[in-house]
One Martini backbone bead per residue (centre of mass of N, CA, C, O) as a GRO file, in nm:
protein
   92
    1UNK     BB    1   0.987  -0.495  -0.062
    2UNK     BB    2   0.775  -0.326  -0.241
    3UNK     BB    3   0.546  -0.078  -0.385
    4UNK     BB    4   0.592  -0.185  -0.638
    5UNK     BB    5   0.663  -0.438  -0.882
    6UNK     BB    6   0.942  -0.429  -0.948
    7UNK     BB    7   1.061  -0.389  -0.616
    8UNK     BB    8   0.933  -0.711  -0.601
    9UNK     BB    9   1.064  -0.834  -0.771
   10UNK     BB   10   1.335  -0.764  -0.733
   11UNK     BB   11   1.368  -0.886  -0.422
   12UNK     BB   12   1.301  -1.159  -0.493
   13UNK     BB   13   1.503  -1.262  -0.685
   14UNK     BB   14   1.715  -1.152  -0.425
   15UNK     BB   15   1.628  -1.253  -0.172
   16UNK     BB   16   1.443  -1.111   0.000
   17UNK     BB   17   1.285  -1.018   0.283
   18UNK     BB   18   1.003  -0.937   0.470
   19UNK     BB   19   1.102  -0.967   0.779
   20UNK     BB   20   1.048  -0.851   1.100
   21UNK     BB   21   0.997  -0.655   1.349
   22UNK     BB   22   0.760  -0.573   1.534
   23UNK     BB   23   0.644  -0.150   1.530
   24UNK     BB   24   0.323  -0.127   1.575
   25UNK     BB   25   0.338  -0.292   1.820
   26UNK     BB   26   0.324  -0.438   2.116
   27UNK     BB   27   0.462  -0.803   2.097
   28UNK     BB   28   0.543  -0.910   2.395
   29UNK     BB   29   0.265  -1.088   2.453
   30UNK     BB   30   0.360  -1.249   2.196
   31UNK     BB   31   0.488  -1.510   2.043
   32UNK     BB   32   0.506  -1.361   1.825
   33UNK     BB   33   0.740  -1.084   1.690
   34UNK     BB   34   0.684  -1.082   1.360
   35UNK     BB   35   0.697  -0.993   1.026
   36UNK     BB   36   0.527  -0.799   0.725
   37UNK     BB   37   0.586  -0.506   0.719
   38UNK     BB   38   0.558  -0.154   0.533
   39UNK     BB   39   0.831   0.036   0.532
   40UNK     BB   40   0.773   0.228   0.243
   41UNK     BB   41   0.492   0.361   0.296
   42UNK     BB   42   0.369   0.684   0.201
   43UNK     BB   43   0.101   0.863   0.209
   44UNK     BB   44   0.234   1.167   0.138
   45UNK     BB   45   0.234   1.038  -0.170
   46UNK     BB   46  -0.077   1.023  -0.255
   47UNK     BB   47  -0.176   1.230   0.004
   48UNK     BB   48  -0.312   1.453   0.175
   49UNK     BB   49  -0.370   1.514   0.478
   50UNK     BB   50  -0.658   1.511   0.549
   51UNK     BB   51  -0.683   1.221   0.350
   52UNK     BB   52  -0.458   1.047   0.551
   53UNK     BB   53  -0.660   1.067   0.834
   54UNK     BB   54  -0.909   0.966   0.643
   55UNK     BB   55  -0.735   0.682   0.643
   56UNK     BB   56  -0.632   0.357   0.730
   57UNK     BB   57  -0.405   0.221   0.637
   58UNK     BB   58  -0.540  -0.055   0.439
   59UNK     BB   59  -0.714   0.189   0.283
   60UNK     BB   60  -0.444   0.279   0.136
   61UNK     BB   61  -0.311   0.029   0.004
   62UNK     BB   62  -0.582  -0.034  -0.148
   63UNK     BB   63  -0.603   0.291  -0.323
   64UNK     BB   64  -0.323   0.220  -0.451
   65UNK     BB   65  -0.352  -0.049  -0.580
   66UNK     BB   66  -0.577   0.028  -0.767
   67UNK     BB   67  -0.445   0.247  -0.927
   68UNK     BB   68  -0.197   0.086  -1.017
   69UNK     BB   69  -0.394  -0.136  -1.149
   70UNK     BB   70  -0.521   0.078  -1.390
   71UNK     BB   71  -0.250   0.155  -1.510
   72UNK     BB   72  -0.088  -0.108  -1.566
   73UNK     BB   73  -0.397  -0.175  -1.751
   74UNK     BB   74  -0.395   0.038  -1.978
   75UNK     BB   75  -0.642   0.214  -1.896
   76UNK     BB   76  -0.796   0.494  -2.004
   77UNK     BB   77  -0.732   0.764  -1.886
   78UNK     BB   78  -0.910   0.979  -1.960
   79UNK     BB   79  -1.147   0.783  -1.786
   80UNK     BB   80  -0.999   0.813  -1.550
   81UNK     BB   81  -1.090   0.888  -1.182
   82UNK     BB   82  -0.935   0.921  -0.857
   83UNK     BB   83  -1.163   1.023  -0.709
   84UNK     BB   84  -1.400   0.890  -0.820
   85UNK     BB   85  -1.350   0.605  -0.816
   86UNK     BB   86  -1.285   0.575  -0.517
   87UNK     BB   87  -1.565   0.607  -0.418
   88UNK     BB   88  -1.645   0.373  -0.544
   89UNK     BB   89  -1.466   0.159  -0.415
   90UNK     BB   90  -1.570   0.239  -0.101
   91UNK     BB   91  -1.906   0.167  -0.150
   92UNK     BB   92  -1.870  -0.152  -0.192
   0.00000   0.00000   0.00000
């Protein structure tokens, strides 16, 4: 549904949903066949490729959305390092 909190928000409002079928694994076997996968996701945009190879999508999107939240929260950019921080994020 979005990406960013606008893009969430603009389909929120829009009443758009995010659910669709499951795409990243056979789910013939399950009863249950949709989801709400994160279908506009790309790593390529955060992580370099070797970085986006060590990290599995949902700690890709934890590191992304960590970014994004300290980034909204107006705080000290000067004082922010997104690779010092990251690691202290990963070790807690």
């Amino acid at each position: 549904m979005g990406n960013t909190v606008p893009d969430l928000w603009e389909a929120v409002i829009s009443g758009k949903s995010g659910e669709g079928p499951i795409t990243r694994f056979d789910a013939s076997g399950f009863k249950t066949r949709f989801a709400c996968e994160d279908k506009g996701f790309d790593p390529r945009d955060h992580f370099d490729s070797k970085e986006s190879k060590k990290y599995d999508p949902y700690c890709q999107y934890s590191l992304v959305a960590a970014d994004d939240a300290i980034r909204d929260a107006l705080l000290n950019q000067a004082e922010y390092n997104s690779e010092r921080d990251r690691i202290r994020s990963e070790t807690w």
